[in-house]
C-alpha positions in Angstrom: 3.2 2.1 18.3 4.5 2.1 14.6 3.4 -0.8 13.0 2.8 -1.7 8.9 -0.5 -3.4 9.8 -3.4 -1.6 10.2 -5.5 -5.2 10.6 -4.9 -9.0 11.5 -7.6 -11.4 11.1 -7.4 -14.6 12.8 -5.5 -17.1 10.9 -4.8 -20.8 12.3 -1.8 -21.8 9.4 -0.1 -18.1 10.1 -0.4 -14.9 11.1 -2.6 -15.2 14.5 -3.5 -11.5 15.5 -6.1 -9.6 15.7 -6.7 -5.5 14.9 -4.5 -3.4 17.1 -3.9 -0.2 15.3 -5.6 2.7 17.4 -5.9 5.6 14.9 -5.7 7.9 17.7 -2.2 7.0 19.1 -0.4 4.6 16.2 1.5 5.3 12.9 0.9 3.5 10.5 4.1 3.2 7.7 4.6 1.5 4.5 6.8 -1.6 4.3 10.5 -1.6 3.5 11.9 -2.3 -0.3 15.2 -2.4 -0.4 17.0 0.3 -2.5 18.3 -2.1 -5.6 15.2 -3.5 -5.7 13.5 0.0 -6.0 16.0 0.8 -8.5 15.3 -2.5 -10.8 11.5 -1.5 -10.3 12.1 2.1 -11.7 14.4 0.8 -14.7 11.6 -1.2 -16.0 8.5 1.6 -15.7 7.0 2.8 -18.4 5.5 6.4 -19.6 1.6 5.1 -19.1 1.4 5.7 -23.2 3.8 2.9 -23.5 1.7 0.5 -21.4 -0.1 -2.1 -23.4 -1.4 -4.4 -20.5 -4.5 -3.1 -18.9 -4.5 -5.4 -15.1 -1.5 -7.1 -13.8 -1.0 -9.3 -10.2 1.2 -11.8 -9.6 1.6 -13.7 -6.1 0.5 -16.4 -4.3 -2.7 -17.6 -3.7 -4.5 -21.2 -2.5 -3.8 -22.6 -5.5 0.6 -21.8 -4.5 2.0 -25.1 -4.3 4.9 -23.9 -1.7 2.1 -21.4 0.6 -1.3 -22.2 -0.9 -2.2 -23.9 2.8 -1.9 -20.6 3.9 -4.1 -18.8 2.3 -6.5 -21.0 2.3 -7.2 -20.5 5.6 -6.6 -16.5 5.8 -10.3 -14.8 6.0 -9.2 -12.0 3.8 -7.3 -13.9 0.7 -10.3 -15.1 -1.2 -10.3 -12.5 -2.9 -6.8 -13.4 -4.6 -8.9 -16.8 -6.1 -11.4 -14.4 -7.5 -9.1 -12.2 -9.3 -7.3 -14.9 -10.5 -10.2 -16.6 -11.6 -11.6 -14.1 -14.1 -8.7 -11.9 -14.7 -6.6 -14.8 -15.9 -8.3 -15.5 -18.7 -9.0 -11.8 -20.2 -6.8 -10.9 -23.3 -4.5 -7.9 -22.0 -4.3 -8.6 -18.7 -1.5 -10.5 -16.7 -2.5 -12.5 -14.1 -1.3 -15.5 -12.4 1.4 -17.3 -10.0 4.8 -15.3 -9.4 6.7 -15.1 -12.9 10.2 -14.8 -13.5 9.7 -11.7 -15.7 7.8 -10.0 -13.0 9.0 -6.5 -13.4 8.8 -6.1 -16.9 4.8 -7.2 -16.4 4.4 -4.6 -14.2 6.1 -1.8 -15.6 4.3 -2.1 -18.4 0.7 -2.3 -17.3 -1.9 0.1 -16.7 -3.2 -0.9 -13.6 -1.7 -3.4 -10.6 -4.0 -5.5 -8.5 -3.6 -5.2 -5.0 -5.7 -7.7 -3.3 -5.7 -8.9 0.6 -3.7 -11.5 1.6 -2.7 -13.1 4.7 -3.8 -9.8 6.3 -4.9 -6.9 4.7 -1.8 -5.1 3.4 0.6 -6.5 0.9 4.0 -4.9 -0.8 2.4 -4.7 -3.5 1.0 -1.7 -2.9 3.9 0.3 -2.6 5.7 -1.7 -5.5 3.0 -0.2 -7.4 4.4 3.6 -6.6 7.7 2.6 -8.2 6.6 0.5 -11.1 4.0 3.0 -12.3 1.2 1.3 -12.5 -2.3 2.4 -10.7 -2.7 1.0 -7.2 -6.5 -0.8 -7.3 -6.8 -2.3 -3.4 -9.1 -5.2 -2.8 -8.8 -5.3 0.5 -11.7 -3.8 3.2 -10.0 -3.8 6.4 -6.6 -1.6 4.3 -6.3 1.7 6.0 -3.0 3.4 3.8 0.0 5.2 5.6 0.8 9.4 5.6 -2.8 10.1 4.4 -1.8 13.7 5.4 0.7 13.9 2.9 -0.6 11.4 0.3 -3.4 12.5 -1.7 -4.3 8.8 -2.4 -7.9 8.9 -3.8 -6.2 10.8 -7.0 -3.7 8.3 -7.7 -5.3 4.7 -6.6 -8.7 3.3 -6.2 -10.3 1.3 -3.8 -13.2 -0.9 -4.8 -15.1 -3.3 -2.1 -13.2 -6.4 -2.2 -16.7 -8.3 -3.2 -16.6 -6.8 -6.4 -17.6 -8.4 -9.1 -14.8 -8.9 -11.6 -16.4 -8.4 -14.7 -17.8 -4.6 -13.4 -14.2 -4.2 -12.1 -12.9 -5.0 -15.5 -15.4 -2.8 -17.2 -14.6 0.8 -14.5 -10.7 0.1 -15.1 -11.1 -0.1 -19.4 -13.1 3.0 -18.9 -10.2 5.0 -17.7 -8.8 7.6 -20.4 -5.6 8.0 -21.1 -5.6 11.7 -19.8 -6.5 10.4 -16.4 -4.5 8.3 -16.2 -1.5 10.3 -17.0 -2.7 12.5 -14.1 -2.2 9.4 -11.3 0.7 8.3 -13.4 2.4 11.5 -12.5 0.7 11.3 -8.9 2.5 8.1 -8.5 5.7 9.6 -9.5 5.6 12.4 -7.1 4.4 9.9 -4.0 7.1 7.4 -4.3 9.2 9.0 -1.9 7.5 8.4 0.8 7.8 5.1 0.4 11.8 4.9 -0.1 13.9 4.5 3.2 16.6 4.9 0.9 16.5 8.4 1.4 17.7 8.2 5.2 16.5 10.5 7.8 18.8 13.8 7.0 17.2 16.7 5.6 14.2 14.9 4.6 13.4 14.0 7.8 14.7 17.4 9.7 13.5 20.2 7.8 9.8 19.5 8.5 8.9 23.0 7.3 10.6 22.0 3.6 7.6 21.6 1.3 10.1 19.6 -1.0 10.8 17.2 1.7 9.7 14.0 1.9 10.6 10.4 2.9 9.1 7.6 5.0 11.1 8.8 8.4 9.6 12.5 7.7 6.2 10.7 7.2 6.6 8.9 10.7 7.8 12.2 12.8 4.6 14.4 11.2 2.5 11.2 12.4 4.0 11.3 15.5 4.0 14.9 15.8 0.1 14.9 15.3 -0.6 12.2 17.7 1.3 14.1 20.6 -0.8 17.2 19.7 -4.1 15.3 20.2 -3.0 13.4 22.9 -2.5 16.8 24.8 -5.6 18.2 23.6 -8.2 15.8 22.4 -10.3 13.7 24.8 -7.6 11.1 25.6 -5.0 13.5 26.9 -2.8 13.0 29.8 -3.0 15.2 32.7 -0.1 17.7 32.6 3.1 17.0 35.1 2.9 17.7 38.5 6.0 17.4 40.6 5.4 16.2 44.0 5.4 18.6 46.7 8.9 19.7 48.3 9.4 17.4 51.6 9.1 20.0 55.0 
């Protein structure tokens, strides 16, 4: 199965599905972002020296007028109240309900908060790749696409989404400027993988390319890896046996 959920938790006002992704047969791939809207992301990111907020996350949480029912209910989105809470009220950070100036926000801040939600993954992970900014995932039950191509722990962070936000605050203003330039160009390098722009063609033919890379190469490599196992590891299938020939 090929699926953009690695976890569903129970929720009565929406999603209502539990965990199905078996690491040992499923690939897992990032969600689609349509390419004007990748484009408009790029046009407004910023060299990381340029960047004068620190945190930035904007989306709905309980307190959404429209959707707040929602995620009141969703085990894994308190952490969305918490971040708000605190991070709302620090100078240099930008965090709050959706804004209309949403991409500029972004493209000009250091790091993007990427909390759970109604399940565990959100696109605003990947929106992160194409705005610049520094992935930091609050959510426990995230597992992250094309780990074999994606060095991830050198260009995001995961923290436990019980954090508190204060020593969250205090790791992410410890960051120099060097490093960060280092995921910033990590960032840079990775966001192919997560354009579907880029169409199957070579990208998703010439395997062998080192240069090659896009979501549908990401998804044959999985799939290419899960057939190997599946002959080989534990839960193989037997090997083909025609029946014998009728006498």
């Amino acid at each position: 199965m090929v699926t953009v959920e690695s976890y569903q938790a129970e929720n009565t006002a929406g999603p209502n599905m539990l965990a199905w992704l078996s690491h040992w047969k499923d690939v897992l791939i990032p969600g689609y972002i349509p390419s004007w809207r990748i484009s408009a992301m790029v046009s407004f990111n910023r060299p990381m020296l340029q960047r004068s907020i620190l945190v930035a996350f904007h989306g709905h949480s309980s307190s959404s007028e429209s959707v707040g029912h929602m995620y009141r209910r969703s085990p894994l989105a308190a952490v969305r109240d918490r971040v708000m809470a605190y991070f709302a009220n620090q100078s240099g950070c930008s965090v709050g309900p959706p804004v209309r100036d949403y991409y500029r926000r972004m493209g000009m801040s250091r790091f993007c908060l990427v909390p759970a939600g109604l399940t565990a993954w959100t696109i605003h992970l990947y929106e992160a790749f194409f705005f610049g900014c520094v992935p930091v995932i609050l959510s426990d039950e995230l597992t992250v696409p094309f780990q074999g191509e994606i060095d991830w722990p050198s260009l995001s962070l995961q923290v436990p989404s019980d954090i508190d936000m204060a020593e969250l605050h205090g790791r992410l203003e410890s960051f120099s400027l060097g490093r960060l330039k280092a995921m910033y160009r990590g960032l840079h390098a990775a966001r192919c993988w997560f354009d579907y722009s880029r169409g199957w063609g070579a990208e998703g033919l010439i395997s062998g390319d080192a240069g090659a890379c896009s979501p549908y190469l990401g998804l044959m490599r999985g799939l290419e890896r899960r057939a190997v196992a599946a002959r080989e590891g534990p839960y193989g299938l037997p090997a083909f046996w025609a029946p014998p020939p009728r006498t």
